[in-house]
Residue frames as qw, qx, qy, qz and C-alpha x, y, z in Angstrom:
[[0.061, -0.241, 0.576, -0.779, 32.10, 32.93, -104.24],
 [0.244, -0.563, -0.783, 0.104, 29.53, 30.95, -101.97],
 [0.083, -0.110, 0.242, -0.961, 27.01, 32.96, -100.38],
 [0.346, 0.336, 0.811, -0.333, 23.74, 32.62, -98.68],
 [0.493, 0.587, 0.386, -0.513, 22.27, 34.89, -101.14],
 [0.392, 0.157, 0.688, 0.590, 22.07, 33.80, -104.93],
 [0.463, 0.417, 0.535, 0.571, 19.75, 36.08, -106.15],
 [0.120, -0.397, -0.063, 0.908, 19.28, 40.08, -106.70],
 [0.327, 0.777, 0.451, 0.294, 16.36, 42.25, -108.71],
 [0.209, -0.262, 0.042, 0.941, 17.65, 45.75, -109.88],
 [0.371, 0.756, 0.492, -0.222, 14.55, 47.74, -110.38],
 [0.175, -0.303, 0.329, 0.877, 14.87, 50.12, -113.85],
 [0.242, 0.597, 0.638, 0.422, 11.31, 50.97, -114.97],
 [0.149, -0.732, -0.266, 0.609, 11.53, 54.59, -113.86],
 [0.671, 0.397, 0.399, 0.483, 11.90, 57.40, -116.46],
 [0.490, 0.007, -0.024, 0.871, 14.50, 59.19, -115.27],
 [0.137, 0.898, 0.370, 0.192, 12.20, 62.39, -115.07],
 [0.318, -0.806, 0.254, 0.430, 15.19, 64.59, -112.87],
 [0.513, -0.432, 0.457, 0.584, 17.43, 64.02, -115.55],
 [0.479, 0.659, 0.470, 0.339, 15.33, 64.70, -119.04],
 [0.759, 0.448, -0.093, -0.464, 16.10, 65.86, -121.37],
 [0.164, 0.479, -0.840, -0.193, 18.84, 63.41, -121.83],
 [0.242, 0.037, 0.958, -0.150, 16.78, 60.28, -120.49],
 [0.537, 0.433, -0.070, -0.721, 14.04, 61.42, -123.16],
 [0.867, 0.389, -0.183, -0.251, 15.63, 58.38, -125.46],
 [0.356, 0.317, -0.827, 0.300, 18.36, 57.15, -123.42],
 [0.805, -0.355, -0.464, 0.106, 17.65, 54.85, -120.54],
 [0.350, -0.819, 0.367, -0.268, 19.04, 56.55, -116.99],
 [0.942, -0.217, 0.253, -0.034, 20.30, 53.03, -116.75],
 [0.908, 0.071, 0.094, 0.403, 22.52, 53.38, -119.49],
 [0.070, 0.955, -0.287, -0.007, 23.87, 56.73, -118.62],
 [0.771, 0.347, -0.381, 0.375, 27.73, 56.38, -118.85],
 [0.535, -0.795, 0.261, 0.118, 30.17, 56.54, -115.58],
 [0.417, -0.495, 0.698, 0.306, 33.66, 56.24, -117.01],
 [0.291, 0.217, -0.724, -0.586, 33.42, 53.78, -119.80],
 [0.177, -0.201, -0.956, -0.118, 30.21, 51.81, -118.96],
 [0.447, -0.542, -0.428, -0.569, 26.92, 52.59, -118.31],
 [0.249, -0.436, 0.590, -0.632, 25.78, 52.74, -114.77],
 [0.907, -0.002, 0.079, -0.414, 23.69, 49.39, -114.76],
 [0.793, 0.325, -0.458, 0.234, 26.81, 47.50, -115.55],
 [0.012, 0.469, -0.665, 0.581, 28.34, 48.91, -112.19],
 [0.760, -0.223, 0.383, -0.474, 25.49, 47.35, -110.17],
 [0.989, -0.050, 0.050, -0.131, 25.54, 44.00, -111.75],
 [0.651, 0.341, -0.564, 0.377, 29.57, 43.74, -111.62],
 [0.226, -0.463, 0.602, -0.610, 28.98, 44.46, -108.18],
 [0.841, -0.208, 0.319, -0.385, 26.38, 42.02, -107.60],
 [0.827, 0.450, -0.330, -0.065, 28.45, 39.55, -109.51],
 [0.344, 0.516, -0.608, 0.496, 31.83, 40.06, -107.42],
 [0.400, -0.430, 0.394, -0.707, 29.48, 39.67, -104.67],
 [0.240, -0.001, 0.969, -0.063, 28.65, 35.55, -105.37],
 [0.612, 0.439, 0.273, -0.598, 25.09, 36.70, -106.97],
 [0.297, -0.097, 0.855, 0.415, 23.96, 34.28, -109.57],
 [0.161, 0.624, 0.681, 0.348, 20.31, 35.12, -111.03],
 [0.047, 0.474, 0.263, -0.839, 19.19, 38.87, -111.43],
 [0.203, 0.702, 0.659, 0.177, 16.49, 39.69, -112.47],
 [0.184, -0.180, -0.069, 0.964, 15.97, 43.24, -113.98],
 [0.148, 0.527, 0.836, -0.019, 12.74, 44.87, -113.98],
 [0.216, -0.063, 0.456, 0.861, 12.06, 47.07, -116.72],
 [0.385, 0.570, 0.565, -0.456, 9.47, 48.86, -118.83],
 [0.731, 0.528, 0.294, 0.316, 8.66, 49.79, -122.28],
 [0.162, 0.967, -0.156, 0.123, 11.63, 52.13, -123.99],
 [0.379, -0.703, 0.600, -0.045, 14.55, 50.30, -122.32],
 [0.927, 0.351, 0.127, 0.039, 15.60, 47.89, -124.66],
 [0.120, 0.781, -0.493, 0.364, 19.06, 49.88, -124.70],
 [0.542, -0.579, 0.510, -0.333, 19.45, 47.97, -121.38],
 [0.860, 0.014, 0.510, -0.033, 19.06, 44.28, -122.95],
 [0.824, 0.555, -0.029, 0.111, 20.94, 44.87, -125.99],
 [0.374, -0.848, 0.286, -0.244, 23.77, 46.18, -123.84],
 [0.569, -0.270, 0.753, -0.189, 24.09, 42.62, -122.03],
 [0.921, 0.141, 0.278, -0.234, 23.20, 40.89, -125.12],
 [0.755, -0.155, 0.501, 0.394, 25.87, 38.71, -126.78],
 [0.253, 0.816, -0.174, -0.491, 27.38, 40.62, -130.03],
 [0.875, -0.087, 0.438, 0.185, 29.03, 38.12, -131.97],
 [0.505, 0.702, 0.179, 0.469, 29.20, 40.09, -135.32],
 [0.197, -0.956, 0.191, -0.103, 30.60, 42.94, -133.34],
 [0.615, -0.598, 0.494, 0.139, 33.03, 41.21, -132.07],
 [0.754, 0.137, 0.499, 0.405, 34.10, 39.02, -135.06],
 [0.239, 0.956, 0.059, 0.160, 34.22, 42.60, -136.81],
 [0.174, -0.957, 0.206, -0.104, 36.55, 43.91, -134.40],
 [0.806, -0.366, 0.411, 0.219, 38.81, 41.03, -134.41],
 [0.687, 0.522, 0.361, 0.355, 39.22, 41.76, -138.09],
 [0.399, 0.826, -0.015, 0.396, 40.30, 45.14, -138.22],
 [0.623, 0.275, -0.485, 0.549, 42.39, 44.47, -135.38],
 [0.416, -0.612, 0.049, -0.671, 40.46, 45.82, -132.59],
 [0.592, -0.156, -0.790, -0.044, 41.10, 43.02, -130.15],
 [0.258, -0.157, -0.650, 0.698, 40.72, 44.76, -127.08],
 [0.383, 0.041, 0.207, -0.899, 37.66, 46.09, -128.20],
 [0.746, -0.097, -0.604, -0.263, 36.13, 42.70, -129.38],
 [0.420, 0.039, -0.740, 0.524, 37.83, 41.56, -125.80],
 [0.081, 0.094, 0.383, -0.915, 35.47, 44.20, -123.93],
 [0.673, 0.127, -0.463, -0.563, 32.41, 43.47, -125.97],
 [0.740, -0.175, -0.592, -0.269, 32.58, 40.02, -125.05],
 [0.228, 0.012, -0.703, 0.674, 33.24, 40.92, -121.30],
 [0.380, 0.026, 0.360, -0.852, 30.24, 42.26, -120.99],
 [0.760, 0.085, -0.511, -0.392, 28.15, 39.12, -122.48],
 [0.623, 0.006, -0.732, 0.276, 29.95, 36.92, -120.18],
 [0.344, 0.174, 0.507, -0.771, 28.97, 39.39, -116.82],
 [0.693, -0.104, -0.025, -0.713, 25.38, 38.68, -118.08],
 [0.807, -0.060, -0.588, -0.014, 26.12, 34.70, -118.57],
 [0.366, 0.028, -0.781, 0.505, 27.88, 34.93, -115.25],
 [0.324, 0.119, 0.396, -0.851, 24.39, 36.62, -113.26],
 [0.203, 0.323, 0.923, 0.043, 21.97, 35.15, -115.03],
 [0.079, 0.161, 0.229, -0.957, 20.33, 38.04, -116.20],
 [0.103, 0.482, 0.767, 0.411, 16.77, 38.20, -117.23],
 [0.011, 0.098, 0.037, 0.994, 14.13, 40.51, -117.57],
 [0.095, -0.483, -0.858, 0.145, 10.97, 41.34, -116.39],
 [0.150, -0.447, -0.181, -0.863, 7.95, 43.99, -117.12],
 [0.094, 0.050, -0.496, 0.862, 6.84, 45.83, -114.69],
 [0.379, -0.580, -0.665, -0.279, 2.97, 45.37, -113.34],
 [0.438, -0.483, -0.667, 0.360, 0.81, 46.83, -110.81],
 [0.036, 0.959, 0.260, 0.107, 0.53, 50.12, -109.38],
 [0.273, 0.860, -0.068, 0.426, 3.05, 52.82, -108.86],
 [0.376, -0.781, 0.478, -0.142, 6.07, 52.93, -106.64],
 [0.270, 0.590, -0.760, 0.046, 9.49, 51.31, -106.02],
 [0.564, -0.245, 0.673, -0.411, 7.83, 48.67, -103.65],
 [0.849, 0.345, 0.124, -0.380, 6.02, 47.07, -107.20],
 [0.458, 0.751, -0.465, -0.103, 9.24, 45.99, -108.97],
 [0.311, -0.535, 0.663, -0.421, 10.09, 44.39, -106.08],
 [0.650, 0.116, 0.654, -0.369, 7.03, 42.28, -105.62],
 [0.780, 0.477, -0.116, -0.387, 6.95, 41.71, -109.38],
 [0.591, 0.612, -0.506, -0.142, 10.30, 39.61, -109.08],
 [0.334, -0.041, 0.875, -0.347, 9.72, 37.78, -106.02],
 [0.805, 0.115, 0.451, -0.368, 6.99, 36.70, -107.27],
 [0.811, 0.507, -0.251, -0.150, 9.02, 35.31, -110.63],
 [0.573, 0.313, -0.735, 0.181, 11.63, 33.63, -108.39],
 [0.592, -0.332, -0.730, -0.080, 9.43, 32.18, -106.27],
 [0.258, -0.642, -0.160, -0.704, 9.46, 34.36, -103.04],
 [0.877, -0.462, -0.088, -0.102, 10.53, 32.13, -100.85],
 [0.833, -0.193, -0.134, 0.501, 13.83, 33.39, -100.46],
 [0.160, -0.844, -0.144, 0.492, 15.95, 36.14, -99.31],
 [0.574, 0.360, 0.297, 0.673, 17.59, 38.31, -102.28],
 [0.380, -0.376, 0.019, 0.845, 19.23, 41.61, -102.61],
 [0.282, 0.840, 0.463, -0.007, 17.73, 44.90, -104.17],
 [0.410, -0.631, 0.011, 0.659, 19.70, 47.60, -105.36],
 [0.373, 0.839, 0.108, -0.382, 18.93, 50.49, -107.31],
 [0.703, 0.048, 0.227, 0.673, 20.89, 50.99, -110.60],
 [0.000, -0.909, 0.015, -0.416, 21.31, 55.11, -110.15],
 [0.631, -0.726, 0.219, 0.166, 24.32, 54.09, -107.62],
 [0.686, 0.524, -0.385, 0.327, 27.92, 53.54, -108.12],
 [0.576, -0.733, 0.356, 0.068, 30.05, 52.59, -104.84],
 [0.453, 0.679, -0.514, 0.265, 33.48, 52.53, -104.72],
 [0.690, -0.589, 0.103, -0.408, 34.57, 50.22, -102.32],
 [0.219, -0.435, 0.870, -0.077, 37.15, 47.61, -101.05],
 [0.164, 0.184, 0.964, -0.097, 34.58, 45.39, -100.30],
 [0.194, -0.234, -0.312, -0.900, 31.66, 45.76, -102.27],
 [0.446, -0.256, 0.125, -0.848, 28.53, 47.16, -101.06],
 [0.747, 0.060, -0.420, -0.512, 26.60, 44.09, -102.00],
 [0.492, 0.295, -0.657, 0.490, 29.00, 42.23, -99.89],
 [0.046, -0.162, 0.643, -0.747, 28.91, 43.82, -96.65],
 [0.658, -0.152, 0.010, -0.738, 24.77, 43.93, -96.84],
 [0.866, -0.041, -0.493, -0.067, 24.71, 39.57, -97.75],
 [0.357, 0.039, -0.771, 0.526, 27.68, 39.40, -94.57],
 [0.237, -0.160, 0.471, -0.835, 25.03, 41.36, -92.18],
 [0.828, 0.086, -0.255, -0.492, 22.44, 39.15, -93.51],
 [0.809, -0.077, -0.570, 0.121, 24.16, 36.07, -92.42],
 [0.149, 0.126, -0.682, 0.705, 25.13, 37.79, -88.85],
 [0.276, 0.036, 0.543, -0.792, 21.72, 38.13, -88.21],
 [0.025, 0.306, 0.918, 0.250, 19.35, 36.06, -90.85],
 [0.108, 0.728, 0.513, -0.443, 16.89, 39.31, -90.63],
 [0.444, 0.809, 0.238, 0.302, 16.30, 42.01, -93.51],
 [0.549, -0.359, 0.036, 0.754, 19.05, 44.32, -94.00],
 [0.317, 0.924, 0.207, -0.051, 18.97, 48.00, -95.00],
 [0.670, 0.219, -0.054, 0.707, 22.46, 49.64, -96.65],
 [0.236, -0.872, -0.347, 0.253, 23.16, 52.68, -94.76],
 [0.444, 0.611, 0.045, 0.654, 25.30, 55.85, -95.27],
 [0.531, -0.031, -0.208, 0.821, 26.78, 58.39, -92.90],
 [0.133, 0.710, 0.597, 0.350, 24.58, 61.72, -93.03],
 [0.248, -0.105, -0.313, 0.911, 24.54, 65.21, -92.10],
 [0.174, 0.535, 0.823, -0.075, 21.48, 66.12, -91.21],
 [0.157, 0.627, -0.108, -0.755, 20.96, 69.36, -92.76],
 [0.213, 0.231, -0.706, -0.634, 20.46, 66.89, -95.39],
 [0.249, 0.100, 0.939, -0.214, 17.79, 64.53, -94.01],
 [0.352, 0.522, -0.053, -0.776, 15.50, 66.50, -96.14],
 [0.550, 0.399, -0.596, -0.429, 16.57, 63.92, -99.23],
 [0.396, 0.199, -0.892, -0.093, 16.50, 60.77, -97.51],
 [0.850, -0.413, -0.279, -0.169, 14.65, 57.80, -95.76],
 [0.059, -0.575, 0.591, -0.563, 16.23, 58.28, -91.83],
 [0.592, -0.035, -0.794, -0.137, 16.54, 55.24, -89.93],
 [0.759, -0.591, 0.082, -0.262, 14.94, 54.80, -85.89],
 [0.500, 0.340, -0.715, 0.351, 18.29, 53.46, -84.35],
 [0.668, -0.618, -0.166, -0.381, 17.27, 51.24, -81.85],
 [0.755, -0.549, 0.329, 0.144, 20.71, 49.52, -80.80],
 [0.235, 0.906, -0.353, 0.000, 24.03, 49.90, -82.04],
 [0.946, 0.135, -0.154, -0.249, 26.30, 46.85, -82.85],
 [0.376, -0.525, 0.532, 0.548, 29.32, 47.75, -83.36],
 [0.476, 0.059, 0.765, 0.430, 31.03, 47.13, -86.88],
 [0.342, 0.147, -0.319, -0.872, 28.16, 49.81, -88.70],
 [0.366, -0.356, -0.828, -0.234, 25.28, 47.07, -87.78],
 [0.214, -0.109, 0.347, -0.906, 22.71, 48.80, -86.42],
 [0.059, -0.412, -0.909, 0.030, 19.34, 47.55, -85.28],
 [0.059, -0.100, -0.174, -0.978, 16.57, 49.63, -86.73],
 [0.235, 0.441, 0.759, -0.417, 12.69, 49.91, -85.57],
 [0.491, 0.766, 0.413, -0.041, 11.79, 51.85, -88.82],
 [0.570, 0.331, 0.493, 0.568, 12.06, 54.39, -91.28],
 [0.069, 0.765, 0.372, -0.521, 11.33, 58.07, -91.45],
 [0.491, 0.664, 0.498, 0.265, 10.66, 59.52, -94.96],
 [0.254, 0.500, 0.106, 0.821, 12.77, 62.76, -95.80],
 [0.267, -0.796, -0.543, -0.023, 12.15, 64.08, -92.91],
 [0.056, 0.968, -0.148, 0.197, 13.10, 67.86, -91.30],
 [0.463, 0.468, -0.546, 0.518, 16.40, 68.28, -89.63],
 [0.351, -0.446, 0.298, -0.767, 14.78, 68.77, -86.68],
 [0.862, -0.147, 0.164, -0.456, 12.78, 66.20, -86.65],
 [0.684, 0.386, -0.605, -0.131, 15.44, 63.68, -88.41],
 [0.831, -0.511, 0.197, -0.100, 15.60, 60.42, -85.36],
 [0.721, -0.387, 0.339, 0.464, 19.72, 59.47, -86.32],
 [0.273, 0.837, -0.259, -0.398, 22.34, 60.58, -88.72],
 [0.401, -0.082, 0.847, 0.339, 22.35, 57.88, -91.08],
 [0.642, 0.416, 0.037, -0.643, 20.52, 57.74, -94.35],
 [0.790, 0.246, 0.558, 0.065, 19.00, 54.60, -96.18],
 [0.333, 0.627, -0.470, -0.525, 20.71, 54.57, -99.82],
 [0.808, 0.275, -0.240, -0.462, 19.69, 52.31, -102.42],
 [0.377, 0.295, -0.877, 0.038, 20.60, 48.79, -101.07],
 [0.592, -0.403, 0.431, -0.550, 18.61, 45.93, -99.17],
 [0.225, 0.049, -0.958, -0.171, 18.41, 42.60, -98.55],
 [0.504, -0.142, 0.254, -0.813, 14.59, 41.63, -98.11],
 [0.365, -0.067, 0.855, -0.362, 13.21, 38.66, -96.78],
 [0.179, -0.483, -0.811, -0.279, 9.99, 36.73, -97.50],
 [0.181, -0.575, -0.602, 0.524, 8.49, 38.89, -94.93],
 [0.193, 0.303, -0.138, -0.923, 9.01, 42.05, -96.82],
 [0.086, -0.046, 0.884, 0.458, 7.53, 40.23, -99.36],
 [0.117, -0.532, -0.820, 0.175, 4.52, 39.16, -97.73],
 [0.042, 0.728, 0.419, -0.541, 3.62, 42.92, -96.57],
 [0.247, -0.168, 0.650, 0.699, 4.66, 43.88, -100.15],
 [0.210, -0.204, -0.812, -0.505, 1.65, 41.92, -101.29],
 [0.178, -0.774, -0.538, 0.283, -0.91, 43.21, -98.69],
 [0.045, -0.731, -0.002, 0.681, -0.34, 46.50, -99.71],
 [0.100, 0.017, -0.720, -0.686, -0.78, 45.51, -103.15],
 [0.176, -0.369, -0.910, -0.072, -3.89, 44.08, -102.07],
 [0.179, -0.559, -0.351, 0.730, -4.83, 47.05, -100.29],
 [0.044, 0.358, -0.285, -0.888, -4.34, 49.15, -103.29],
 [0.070, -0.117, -0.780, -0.611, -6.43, 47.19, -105.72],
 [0.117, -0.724, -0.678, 0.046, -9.74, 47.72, -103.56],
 [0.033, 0.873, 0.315, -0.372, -9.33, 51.48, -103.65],
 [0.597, 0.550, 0.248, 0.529, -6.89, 52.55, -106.40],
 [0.288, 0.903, -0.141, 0.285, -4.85, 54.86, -105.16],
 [0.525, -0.666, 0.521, 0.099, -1.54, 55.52, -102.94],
 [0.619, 0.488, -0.615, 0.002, 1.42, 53.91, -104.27],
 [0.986, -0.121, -0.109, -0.035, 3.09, 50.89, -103.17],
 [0.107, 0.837, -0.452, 0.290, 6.62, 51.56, -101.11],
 [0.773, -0.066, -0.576, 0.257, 9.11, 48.96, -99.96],
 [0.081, 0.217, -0.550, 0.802, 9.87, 51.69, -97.10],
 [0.591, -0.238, 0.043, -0.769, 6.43, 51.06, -96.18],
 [0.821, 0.186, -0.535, -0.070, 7.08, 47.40, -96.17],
 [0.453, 0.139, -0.650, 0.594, 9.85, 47.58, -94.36],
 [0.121, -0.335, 0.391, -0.849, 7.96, 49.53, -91.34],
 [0.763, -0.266, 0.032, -0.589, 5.36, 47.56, -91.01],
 [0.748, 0.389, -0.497, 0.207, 7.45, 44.62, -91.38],
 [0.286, 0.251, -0.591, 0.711, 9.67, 46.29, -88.34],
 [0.533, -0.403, 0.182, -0.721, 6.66, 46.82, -85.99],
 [0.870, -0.162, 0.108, -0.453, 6.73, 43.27, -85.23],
 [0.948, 0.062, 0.059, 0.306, 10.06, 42.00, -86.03],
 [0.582, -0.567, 0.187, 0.552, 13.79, 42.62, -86.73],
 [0.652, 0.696, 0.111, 0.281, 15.11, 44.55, -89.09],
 [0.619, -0.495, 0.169, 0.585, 19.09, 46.18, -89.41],
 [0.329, 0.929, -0.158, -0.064, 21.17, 48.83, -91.11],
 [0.760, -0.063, 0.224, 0.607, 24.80, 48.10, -92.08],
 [0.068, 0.926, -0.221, -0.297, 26.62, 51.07, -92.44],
 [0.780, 0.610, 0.024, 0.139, 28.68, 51.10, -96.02],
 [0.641, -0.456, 0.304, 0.538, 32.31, 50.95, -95.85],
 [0.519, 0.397, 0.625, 0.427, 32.87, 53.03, -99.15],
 [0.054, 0.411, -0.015, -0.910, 32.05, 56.06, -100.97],
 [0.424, 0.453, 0.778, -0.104, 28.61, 56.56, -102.72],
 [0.044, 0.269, -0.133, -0.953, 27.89, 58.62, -105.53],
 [0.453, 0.498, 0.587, -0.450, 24.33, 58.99, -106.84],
 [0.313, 0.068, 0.728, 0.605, 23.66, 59.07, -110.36],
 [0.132, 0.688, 0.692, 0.173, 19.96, 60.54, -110.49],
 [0.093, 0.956, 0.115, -0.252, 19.89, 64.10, -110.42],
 [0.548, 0.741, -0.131, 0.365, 22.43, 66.17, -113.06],
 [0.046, -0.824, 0.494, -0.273, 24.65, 67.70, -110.41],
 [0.742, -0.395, 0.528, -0.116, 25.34, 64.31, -108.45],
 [0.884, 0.378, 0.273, -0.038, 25.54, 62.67, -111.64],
 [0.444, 0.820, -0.162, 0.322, 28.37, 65.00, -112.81],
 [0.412, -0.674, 0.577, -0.208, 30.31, 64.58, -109.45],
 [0.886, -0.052, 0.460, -0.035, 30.07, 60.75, -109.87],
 [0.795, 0.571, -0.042, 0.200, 31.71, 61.38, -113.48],
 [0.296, 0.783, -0.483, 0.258, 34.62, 63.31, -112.56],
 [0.587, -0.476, 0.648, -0.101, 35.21, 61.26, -109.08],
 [0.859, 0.363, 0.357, -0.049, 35.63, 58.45, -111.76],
 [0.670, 0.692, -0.104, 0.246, 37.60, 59.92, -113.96],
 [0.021, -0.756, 0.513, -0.406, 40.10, 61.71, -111.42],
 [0.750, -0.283, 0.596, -0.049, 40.80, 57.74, -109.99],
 [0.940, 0.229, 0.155, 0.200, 41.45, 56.30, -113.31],
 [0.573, -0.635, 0.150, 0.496, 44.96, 56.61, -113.94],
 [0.409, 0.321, 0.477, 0.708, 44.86, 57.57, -117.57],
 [0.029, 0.725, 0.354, 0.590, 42.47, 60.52, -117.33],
 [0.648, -0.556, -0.335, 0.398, 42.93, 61.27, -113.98],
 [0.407, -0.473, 0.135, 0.770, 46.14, 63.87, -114.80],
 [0.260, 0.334, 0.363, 0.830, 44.33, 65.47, -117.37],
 [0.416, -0.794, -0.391, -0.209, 41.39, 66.44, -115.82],
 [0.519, -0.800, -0.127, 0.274, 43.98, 68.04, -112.79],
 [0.541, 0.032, 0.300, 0.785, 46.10, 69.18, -115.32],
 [0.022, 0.690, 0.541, 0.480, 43.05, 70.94, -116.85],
 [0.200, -0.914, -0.301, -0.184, 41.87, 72.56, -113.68],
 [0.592, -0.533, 0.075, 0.599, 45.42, 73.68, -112.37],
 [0.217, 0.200, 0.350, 0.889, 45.63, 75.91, -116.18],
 [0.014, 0.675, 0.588, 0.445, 42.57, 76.92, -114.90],
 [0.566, -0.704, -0.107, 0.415, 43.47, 77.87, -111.24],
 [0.449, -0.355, 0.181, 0.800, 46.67, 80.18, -113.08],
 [0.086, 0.244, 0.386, 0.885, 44.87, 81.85, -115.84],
 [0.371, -0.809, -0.441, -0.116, 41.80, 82.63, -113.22]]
């Protein structure tokens, strides 16, 4: 699939701190959804989506993540022997999703926040173009994937793009709430900023930002001034929502509401919704799991 945008960084040097103890010695990255880690959803999305180079930016302890994606050959030439071919067949499906993204890796520099990861992999593929960001603690479900819709609003309007979500604000509490300044049509909205978790009260639309953007050189640019910022006084962290606002004070920036259903991966209870919605769609486990809770529903 052409597309304007070829390439995509999926930040993953966090460490998982909502979800320990299990992310103690597992990567959050490679929790499992179904049968694959959740980092494998993001880059078969960004794959299906026309994306050819991602970069993933990592820290120490996450080596799980690159051996994952790395080619098994013995594995596979094992499994072909004892007759396993559809697990040698899987095995080398994932090898080929890395050959078919380009993945590499990159350690994480710089100071603290989600804004640094960012600016560490523009600046290893050169920064001078627009590319796609998206968390790997997501999992849409979607016709069209996520990645998708964000690169089409990007080419209706050639301006940074933020992925948006429905919201009720009694929740605005957990998310970054966007300033709707003008309404497109189609879930393209034209945004003037950001508001951090803010009250219900105070929340300015009922949409919340969820891990997806497409960011510009421009983010970029205020990226690195706010790196630059930090290193003369060491402290504050470094936030691409902070980017993005300053970014919007003086230019365009848009929301694309997600056609889709989102489930979050980072906190235990969301994480445990995202498994069963998974499981109760595949069509093998699916009728046990509603078998299960229908013996439970008659002996309650």
């Amino acid at each position: 699939m052409a597309t304007t945008i070829r390439r995509a960084v999926i930040p993953a040097a966090g460490i998982g701190s909502r979800m320990l103890p299990l992310t103690k010695a597992i990567p959050k990255e490679m929790l499992p959804v179904g049968d694959r880690p959740v980092i494998e959803h993001t880059v078969r999305e960004l794959v299906a989506s026309g994306i050819t180079d991602i970069t993933i930016v990592v820290s120490g302890g996450k080596s799980l993540i690159q051996d994952h994606f790395r080619p098994n050959p013995a594995l596979v030439e094992q499994l072909q022997a004892d007759g396993k071919d559809a697990y040698a067949q899987a095995v080398e499906d994932v090898a080929e999703l890395a050959r078919a993204g380009h993945i590499t890796y990159q350690d994480q520099h710089g100071p603290y926040g989600n804004g640094t990861p960012v600016l560490n992999a523009a600046r290893g593929l050169g920064g001078d173009e627009p590319m796609l960001v998206l968390w790997p603690d997501d999992v849409f479900v979607a016709e069209v994937p996520r990645a998708q819709q964000l690169i089409a609003a990007y080419e209706a309007t050639g301006c940074p793009v933020l992925a948006l979500m429905p919201m009720d604000r009694s929740q605005s509490e957990r998310y970054g709430v966007p300033v709707v300044h003008e309404d497109l049509g189609d879930g393209l909205l034209r945004v003037s900023g950001l508001l951090e978790k803010p009250k219900p009260a105070d929340a300015p639309s009922d949409f919340a930002a969820i891990g997806g953007y497409v960011v510009t050189p421009g983010i970029v640019e205020e990226l690195h001034e706010a790196t630059v910022r930090w290193a003369r006084r060491r402290t504050g962290e470094v936030y691409l929502t902070d980017a993005i606002n300053a970014y919007a004070e003086t230019r365009a920036v848009y929301g694309q509401v997600i056609a889709g259903r989102w489930y979050d991966t980072g906190n235990p209870a969301d994480y445990l919704v995202a498994q069963f919605a998974h499981a109760l769609a595949d069509p093998e486990y699916g009728p046990i799991l509603r078998s299960l809770a229908a013996g439970e529903e008659k002996s309650g």
